[in-house]
C-alpha positions in Angstrom: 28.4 14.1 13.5 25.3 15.8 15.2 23.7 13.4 17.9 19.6 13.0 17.4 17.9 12.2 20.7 13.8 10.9 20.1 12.0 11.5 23.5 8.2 9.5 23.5 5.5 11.6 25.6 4.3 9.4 28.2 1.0 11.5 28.0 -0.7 13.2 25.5 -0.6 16.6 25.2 -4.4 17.8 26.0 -6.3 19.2 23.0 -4.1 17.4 20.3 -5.5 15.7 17.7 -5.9 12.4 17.7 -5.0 10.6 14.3 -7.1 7.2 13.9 -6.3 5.0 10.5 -6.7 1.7 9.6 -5.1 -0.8 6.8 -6.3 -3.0 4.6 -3.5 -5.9 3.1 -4.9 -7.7 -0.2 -3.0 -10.5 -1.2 -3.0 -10.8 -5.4 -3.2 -13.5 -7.4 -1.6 -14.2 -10.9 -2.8 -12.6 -14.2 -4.6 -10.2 -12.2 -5.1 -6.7 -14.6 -6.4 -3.4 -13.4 -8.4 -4.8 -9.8 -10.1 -2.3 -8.2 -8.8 -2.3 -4.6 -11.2 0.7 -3.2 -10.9 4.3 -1.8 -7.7 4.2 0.4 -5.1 7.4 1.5 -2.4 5.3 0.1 -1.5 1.6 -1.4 2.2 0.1 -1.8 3.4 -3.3 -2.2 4.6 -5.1 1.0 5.3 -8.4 -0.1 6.6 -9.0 -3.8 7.7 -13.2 -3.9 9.7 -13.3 -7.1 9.1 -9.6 -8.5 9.6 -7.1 -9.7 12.5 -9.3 -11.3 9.4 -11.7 -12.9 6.3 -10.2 -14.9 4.7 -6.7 -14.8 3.7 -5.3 -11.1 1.9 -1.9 -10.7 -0.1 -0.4 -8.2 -1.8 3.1 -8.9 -4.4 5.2 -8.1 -7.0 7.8 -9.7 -8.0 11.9 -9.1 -10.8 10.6 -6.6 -7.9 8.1 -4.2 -9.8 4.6 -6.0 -6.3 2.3 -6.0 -6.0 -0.1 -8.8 -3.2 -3.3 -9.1 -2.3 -5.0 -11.9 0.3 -8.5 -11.4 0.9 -10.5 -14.5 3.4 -12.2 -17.1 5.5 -10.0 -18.9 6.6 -11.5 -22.4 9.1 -14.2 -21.1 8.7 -13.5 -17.5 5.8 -14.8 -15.1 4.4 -13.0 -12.2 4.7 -13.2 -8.9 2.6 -16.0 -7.5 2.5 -14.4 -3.8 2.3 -10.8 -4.2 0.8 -8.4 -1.4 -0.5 -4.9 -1.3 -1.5 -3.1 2.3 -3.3 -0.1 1.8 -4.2 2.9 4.2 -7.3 3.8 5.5 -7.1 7.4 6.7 -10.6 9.6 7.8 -10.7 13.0 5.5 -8.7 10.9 2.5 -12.0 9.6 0.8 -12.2 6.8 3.3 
C-alpha cells in the first residue's frame, strides 16, 4: 500500500494567489417551493433533519449560478422541518 505524506507550508509561497471565499448557510422551512437563494459558486445541503427519507428535497441552480431550493411533502411523506443549505461565495463565480 503506497504511503501519502501531506506537508502544510508554514509560509506562503510569494506571488501565489491568494483564494478569498465566503459562505452563506440558509436554514429552510417547510412547504418551501423554488426559493431563490442568490448568485453563489456552489449550494449543497448540510443539514437534512428527517430527509431525504421524508418529502421532496432539491437544491439546483440555473446557466447564470442563481441557486434555487425547494423542501416540501411528498404524497405521504412530510418534509424536513430543519433542513439547511450552505452555499459558496467565490469572487469571478458571479458573486
Amino acid at each position: 500500500m503506497p504511503t501519502i505524506i501531506l506537508c502544510k507550508r508554514a509560509n506562503p509561497v510569494p506571488g501565489a494567489p491568494k483564494i478569498q471565499f465566503t459562505t452563506q448557510t440558509y436554514n429552510i422551512a417547510k412547504n418551501t417551493r423554488n426559493l431563490r437563494l442568490g448568485v453563489h459558486a456552489y449550494c449543497s445541503w448540510t443539514y437534512l433533519n428527517g430527509s431525504p427519507f421524508g418529502g421532496f428535497q432539491q437544491v439546483y441552480s440555473d446557466q447564470n449560478n442563481v441557486w434555487y431550493v425547494s423542501n416540501y411533502a411528498w404524497g405521504n411523506y412530510e418534509s424536513g422541518g430543519t433542513i439547511s443549505v450552505t452555499c459558496l461565495n467565490l469572487p469571478g463565480a458571479g458573486v
